[in-house]
N, C-alpha and C positions, 0 to 999 in steps of 0.2 A: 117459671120463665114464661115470656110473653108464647102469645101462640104464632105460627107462622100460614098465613097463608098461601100454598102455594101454585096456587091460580094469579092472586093479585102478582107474585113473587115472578114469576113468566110472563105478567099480560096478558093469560088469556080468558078466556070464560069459563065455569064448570063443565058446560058440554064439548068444549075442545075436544077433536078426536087426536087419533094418535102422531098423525102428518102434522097438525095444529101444534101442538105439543114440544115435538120435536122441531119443527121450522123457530120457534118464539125460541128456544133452549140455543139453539145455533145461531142467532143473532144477538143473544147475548153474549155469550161465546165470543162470537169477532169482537165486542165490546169494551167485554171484560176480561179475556182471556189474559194471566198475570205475562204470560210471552210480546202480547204487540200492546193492552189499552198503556194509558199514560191517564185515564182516570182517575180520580183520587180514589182510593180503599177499591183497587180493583178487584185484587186477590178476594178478600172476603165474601166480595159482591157475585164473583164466579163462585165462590162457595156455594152459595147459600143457592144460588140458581141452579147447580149440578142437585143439590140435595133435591130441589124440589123437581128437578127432572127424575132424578131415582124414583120416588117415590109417586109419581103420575106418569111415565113410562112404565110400569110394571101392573097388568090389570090387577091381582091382589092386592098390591099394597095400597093403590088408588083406590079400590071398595072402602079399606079402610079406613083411609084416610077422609074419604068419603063420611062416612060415618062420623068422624071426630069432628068434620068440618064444623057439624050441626050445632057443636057445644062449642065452637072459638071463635072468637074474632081476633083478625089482625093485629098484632100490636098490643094487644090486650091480654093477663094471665091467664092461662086456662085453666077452667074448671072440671072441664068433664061431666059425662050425666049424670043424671039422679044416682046416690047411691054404688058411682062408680067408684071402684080401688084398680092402685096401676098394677100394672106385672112384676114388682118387685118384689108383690107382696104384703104391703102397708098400705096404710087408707091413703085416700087422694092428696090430704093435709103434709102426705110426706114426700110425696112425687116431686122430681124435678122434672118437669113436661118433658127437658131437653134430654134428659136419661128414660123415661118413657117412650119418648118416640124414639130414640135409637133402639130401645127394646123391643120394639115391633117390627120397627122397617131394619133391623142388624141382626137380631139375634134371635127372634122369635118368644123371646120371653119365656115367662109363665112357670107355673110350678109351684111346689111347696118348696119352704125351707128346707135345709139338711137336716135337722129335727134331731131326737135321741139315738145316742149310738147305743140302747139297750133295746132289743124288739118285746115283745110280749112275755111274761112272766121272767122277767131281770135278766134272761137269756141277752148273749151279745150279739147285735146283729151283724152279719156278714158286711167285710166292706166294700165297699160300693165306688165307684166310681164317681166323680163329680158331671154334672151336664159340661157338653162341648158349648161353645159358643161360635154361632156363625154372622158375618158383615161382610157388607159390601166393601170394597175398596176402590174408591177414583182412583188413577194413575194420568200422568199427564204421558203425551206420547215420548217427551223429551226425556220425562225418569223411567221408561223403559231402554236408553239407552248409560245412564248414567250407574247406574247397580248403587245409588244411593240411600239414606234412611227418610224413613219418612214418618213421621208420629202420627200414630194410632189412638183414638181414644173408644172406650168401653162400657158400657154398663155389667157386673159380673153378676148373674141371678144369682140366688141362694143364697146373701151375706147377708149381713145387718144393712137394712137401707135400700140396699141394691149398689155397693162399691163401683165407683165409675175409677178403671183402671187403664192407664197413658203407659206408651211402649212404642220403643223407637225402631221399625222394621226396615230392616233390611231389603231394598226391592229387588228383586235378583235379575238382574241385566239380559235383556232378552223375553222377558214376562209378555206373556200372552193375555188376549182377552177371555173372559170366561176361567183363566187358570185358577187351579185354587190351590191357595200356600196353608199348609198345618204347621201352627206354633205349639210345641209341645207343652201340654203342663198348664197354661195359660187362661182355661179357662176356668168354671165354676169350682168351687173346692168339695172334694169328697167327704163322706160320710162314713165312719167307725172305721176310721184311718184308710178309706181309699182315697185311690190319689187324685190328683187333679182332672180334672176335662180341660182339650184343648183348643184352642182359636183355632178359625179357619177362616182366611181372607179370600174371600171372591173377588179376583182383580176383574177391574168395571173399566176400561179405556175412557176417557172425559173425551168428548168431541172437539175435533181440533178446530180454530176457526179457517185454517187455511186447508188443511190435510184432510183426505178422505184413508181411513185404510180397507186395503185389497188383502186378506192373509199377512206377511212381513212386505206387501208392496206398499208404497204411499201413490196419492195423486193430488196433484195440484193444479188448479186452472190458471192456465195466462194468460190475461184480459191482454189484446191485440187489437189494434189499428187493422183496418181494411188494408190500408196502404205497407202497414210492417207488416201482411203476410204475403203481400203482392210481391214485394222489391225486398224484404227479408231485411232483419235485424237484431241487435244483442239485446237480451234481458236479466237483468241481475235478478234470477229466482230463489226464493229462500228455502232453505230446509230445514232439518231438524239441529242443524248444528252452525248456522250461517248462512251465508247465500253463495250463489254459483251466478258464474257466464254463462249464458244459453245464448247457443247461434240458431236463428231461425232463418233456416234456407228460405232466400226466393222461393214464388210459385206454393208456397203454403196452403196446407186446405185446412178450415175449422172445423176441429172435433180431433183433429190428429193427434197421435201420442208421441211424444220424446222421451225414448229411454234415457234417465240417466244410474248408471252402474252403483250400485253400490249405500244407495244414500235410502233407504227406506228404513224398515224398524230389524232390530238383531232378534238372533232366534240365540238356542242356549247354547248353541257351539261358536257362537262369538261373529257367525256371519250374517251379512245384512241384506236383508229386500233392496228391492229396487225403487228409484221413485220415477215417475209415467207424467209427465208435462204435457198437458192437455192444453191443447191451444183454443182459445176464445175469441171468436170475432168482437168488437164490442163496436157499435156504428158510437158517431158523433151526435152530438143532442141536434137542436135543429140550425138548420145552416141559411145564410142569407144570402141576396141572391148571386152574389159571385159565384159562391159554395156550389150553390146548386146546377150554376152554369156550368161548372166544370165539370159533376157528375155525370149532366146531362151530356156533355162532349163524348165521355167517357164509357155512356153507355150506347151511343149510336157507333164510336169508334172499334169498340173490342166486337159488337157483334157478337153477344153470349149469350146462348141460351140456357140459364140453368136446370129448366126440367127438360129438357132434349129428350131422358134415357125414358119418359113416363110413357112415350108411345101416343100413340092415337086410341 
């Protein structure tokens, strides 16, 4: 499979630091996110961007990744170094790059085969357990409230190959960030009849392009007119399930929060955060010279000092 680079894959440069990183990942986001673009092949495009944020938002696996840079180019099949075999076990001639790099940055790889279920001198060897398998898992904030399936795919160490195994999970409604779900049984297969190892999904929240989350609170900013905080007005704000009316009282200050009841993320007893409407000044691009005459009226008129409170 071609290689991915995913510097080029964010826009940014290898030395990008971490703010770098994540600011390039969230602008994609607003983008591509499959909820608002109308881009062609969004969904994918958010794919492929989240992957490459996993994997350079995390200092180890970015060392890593680091490393493999050295042997791929973009677009191109990869080779790997001199004399490298993947972690499934086979020489590089058998790697699927794209089951290789889940095997690094999902599961951690590596290992011998299950080998003979006879130990030394034709005695039987005791049975063993199979290796667990562990992966990240995206979630969108919307399938945190939907308790829908969502398909998984795998690389399972210890087969012939490296078996890349698809499985349709269940997101359990109310899922946290950081949570980790154990699929029983699911992962590598055991040796002189033990039983399976099993999956364990690290659920990863995907950055929302509109939503900040607070714990189960959400937060959203709403770009406002000077003039809609002055004299006050309605905003159709969106959430995780639609949009709402928002009354913005006259006399508004920017930076303020608007509780609204109810509308954030669910926890596992079925009840839901809050979402916090942050109101945003946003001024007008440049004005001519009516515009500014007015201002101008406006400001000798109100007589307002905004640092008053700084003192002398």
């Amino acid at each position: 499979m071609d290689f991915k680079d995913y510097y080029k894959i964010l826009g940014v440069e290898p030395t990008a630091d971490d703010k770098a990183i994540k600011a390039a990942f969230r602008k994609l986001a607003r983008k591509y996110h499959p909820d608002v673009s109308k881009e062609k092949d969004a969904e994918n495009r958010f794919k492929e961007a989240n992957e490459a944020y996993e994997a350079l938002s995390n200092p180890e696996k970015r060392a890593e990744y680091d490393e493999l840079r050295k042997y791929g180019q973009h677009g191109r099949p990869f080779q790997g170094p001199p004399g490298w075999q993947g972690r499934g076990g086979g020489g590089e001639e058998n790697v699927d790059f794209s089951d290789f790099f889940s095997s690094i940055f999902g599961q951690g790889g590596g290992g011998r085969g299950a080998g003979s279920p006879f130990g030394r001198g034709g005695q039987r060897a005791a049975p063993r357990k199979g290796q667990d398998v562990e992966m990240t898992l995206a979630v969108f904030l919307e399938e945190t409230l939907s308790g829908e399936s969502k398909q998984v795919s795998y690389r399972v160490p210890h087969t012939s190959g490296g078996e890349t195994k698809t499985l349709n999970v269940k997101i359990p409604a109310g899922v946290a960030d950081g949570e980790r779900i154990r699929l029983k049984g699911q992962g590598a297969p055991g040796s002189a009849g033990g039983g399976a190892g099993d999956l364990f999904l690290t659920i990863k929240l995907a950055p929302h392009p509109l939503f900040e989350v607070e714990g189960h609170d959400l937060i959203i900013h709403v770009p406002l007119a000077p003039w809609e905080l002055a004299l006050g007005t309605k905003v159709a704000v969106p959430t995780l399930t639609g949009r709402i009316n928002l009354t913005i009282r006259p006399d508004s200050q920017n930076g303020q929060r608007l509780r609204v009841k109810g509308n954030g993320l669910s926890n596992r007893q079925g009840e839901r955060g809050d979402l916090y409407a942050q109101l945003k000044v946003v001024m007008p691009g440049i004005a001519d010279e009516a515009t500014r005459a007015l201002w101008e009226g406006l400001s000798q008129k109100a007589a307002f000092d905004p640092r008053a409170n700084w003192g002398r």
